[in-house]
C-alpha positions in Angstrom: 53.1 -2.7 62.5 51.2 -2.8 59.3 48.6 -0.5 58.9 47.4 -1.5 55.5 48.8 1.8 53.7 51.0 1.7 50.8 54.1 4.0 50.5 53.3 6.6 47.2 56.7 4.9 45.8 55.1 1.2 46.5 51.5 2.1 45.0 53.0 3.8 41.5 53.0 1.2 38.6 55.9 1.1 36.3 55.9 3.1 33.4 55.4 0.3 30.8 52.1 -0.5 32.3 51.1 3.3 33.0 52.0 3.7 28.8 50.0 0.3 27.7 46.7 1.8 30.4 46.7 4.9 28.6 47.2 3.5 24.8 44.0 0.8 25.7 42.0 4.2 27.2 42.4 5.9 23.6 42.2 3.6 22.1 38.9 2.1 23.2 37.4 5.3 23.7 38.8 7.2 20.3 37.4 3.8 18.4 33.9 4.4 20.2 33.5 8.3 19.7 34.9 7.5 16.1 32.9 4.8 14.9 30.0 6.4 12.5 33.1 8.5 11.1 35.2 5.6 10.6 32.1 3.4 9.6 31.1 6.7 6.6 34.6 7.3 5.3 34.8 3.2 4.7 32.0 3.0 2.7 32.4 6.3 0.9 36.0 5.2 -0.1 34.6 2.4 -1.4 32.1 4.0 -3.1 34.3 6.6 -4.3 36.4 4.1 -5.9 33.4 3.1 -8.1 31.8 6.0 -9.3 29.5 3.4 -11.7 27.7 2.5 -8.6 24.5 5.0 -8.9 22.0 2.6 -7.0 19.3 3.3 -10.1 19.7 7.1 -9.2 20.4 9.3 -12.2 21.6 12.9 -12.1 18.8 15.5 -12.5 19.3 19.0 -14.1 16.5 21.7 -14.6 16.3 25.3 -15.1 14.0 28.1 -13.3 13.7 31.3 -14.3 12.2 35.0 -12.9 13.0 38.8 -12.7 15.6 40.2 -10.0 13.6 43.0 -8.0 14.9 46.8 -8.9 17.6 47.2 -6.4 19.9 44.1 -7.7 21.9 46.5 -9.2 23.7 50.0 -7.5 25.3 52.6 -8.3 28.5 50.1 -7.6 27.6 47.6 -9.4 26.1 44.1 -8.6 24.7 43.8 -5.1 25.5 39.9 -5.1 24.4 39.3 -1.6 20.8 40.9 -2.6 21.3 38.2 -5.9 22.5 35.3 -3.7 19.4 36.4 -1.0 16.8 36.3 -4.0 17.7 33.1 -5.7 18.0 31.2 -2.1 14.4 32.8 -1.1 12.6 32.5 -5.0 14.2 29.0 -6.1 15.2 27.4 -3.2 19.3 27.5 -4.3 21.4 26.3 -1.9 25.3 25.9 -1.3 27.9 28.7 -1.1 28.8 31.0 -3.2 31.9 30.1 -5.6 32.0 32.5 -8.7 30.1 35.4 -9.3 30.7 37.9 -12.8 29.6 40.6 -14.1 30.4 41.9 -17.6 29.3 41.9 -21.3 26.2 42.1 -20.4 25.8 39.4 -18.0 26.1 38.7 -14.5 26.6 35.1 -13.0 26.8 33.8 -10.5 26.8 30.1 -8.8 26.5 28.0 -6.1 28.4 24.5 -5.5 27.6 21.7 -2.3 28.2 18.4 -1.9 26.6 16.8 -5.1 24.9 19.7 -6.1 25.5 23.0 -8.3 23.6 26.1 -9.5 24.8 28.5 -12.1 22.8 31.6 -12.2 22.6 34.2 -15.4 21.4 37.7 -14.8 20.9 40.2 -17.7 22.0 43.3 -16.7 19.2 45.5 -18.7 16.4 44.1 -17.6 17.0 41.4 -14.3 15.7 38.5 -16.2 17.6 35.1 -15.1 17.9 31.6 -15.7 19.3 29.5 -12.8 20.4 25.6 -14.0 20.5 23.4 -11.2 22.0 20.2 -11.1 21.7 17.3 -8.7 24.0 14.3 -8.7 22.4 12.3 -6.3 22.3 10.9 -2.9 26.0 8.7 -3.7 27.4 11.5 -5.7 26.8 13.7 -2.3 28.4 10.9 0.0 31.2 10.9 -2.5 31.9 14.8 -2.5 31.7 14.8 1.8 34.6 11.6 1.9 36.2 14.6 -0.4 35.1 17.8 1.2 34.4 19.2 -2.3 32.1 22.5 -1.1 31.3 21.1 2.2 31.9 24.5 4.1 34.7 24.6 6.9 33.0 23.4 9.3 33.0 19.7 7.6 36.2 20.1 6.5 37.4 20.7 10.2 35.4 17.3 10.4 37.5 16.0 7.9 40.3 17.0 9.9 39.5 15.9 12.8 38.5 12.2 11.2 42.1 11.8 10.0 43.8 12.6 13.7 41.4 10.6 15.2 42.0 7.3 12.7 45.7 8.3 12.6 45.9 8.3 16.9 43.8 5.1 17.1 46.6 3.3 14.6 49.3 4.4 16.4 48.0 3.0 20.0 46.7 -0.1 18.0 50.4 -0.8 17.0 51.4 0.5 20.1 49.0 -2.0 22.1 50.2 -5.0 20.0 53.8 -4.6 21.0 52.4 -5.4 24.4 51.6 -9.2 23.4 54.7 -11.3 23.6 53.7 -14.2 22.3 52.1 -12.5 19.1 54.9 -9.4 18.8 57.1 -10.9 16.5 54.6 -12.3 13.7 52.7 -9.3 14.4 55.6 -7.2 13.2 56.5 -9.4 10.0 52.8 -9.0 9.3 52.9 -5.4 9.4 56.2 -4.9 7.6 54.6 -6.8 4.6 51.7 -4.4 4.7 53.8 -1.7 4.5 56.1 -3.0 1.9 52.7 -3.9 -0.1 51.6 -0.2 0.3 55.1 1.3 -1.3 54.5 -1.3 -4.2 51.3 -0.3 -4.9 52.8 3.6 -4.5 55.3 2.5 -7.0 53.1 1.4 -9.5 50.8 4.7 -9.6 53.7 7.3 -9.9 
């Protein structure tokens, strides 16, 4: 008698099509989560490549000044976070903290994010500082995040997590493709000339 139920043995698809569901379910899905990331680091590596293109924007540098209040300094020296605290708060510097000094004189200290730098002077008699700040603009700053250049860790784990996720959806691509008969073999002619077009382009920059 048939009662309609399978056997576990009967209802279990062969590997090959368990392997090509779960390359189409990453893939499709790892394209859609990744598709502003994959979209930005396209046109910053364009972009990137042609650091000419300012869209009219120019870079802009000025300098403030003012007076460090009376407990920038300790018996210990420098208290920077009380500096980095006062310049943030007073002069609106942003970014992190990437060199700080403090001799002949002088203490300095600057700040670096994505298309953007501050370099702060202190004299150490009497507080007075100048603070130059320079912005490079709204490309420069697309530029320097497609780098991670002072973007803080937490973009770089971005960064990071761009590269697996473009590096896992090219691998089930390929790995998808090998699934179409008709189309495999061309397929793979096509993609060894892209990779022997990638080693001659190596070639010619080393």
């Amino acid at each position: 008698m048939n009662t309609g139920a399978s056997s576990p043995e009967r209802r279990r698809r062969p590997l090959r099509l368990r392997i090509h569901s779960a390359l189409r379910w990453l893939h499709i899905y790892l394209s859609l989560l990744s598709l502003l990331i994959v979209l930005f680091f396209s046109v910053t590596g364009v972009t990137l490549n042609h650091p000419e293109w300012t869209f009219g924007q120019k870079e802009t540098t000025r300098d403030v000044t003012g007076t460090m209040p009376a407990d920038w300094r300790t018996s210990n020296g420098v208290d920077w976070l009380r500096v980095a605290d006062t310049l943030r708060e007073k002069q609106g510097v942003r970014g992190r903290v990437t060199e700080r000094r403090d001799e002949g004189g002088e203490a300095s200290i600057s700040f670096r994010a994505p298309g953007y730098s501050a370099d702060g002077y202190i004299k150490q008699k009497t507080g007075a500082y100048t603070v130059t700040i320079v912005g490079a603009g709204t490309m420069e700053t697309l530029n320097d995040l497609h780098r991670g250049h002072d973007a803080g860790t937490a973009w770089a784990r971005a960064v990071d997590l761009a590269g697996i996720f473009l590096t896992v959806i090219s691998l089930t691509g390929i790995g998808l493709f090998l699934y179409l008969k008709k189309l495999r073999l061309s397929g793979l002619a096509v993609l060894a000339a892209s990779c022997l077009i990638v080693f001659l382009l190596l070639r010619t920059t080393s």
